[in-house]
TORDRENMAR-403063 format. One record per residue (C-alpha): residue in one letter; x, y, z. Coordinates in pm, 1 decimal. Each point is the difference from the previous one (the first is absolute). Layout:
% TORDRENMAR-403063
residu,x,y,z
A,X,Y,Z $
...
% end
This chain:
% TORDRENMAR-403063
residu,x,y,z
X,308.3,-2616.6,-4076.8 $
X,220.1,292.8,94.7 $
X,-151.1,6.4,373.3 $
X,162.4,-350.2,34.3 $
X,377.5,128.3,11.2 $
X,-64.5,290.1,268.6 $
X,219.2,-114.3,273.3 $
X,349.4,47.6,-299.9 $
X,-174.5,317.4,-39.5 $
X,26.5,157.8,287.7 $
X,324.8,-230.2,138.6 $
X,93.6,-104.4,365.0 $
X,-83.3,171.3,300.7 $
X,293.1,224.6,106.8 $
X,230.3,-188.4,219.5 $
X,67.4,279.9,310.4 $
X,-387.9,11.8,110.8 $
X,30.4,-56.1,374.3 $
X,284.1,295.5,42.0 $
X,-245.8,255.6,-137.9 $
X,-287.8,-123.3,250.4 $
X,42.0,247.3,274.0 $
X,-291.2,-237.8,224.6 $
X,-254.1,128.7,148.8 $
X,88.3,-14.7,370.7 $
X,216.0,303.0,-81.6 $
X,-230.5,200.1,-140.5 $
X,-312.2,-82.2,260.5 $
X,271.8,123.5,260.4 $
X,96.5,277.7,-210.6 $
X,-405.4,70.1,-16.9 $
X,-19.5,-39.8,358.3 $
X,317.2,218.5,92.0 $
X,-160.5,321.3,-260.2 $
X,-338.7,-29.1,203.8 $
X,130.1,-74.8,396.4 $
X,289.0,225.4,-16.8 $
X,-175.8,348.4,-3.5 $
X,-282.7,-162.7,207.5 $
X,264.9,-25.3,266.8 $
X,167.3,307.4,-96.2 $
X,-289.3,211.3,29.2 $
X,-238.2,-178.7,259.4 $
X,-23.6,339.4,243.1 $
X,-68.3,207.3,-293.2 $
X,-263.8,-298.4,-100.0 $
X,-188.8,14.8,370.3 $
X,-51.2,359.6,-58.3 $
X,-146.4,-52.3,-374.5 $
X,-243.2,-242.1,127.5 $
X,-108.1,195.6,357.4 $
X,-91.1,283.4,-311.0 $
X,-194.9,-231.2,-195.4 $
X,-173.1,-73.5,287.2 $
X,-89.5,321.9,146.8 $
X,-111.4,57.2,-352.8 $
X,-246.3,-252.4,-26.3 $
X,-100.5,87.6,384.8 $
X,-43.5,319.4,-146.0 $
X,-201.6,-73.9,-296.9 $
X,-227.8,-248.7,219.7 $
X,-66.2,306.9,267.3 $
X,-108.6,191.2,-379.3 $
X,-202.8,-247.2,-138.8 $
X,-187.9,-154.9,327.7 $
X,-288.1,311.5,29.7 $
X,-75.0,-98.2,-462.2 $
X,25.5,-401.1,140.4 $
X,-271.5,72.5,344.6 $
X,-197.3,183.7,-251.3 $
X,-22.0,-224.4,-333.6 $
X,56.3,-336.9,199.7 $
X,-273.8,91.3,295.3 $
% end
């Protein structure tokens, strides 16, 4: 059969195949590094984001607890 010669077809693995792995420890702590870094750069700016979701959903609760009294009993 033809199928029987397929490792001469496609020949040897190329020799220089653990200098092109770059691992993946570096790029987990690359990964980790894009994420943390503006997390720490911008944590004040972050507390205020999050005290305005807040007051939104205080906000929207206050709205919507008369329509919850009234359908809920």
């Amino acid at each position: 059969m033809k199928n029987d010669n397929w490792a001469y077809k496609y020949g040897p693995p190329p020799e220089d195949l653990s200098e092109k792995d770059s691992g993946w420890p570096g790029t987990w702590l690359l990964l980790a590094f894009l994420v943390i870094a503006p997390l720490i750069y911008l944590g004040p700016q972050l507390g205020k984001v999050e005290a305005w979701i807040v007051d939104l959903y205080h906000r929207a609760d206050r709205w919507m607890a008369p329509i919850r009294e009234l359908v809920l009993g």
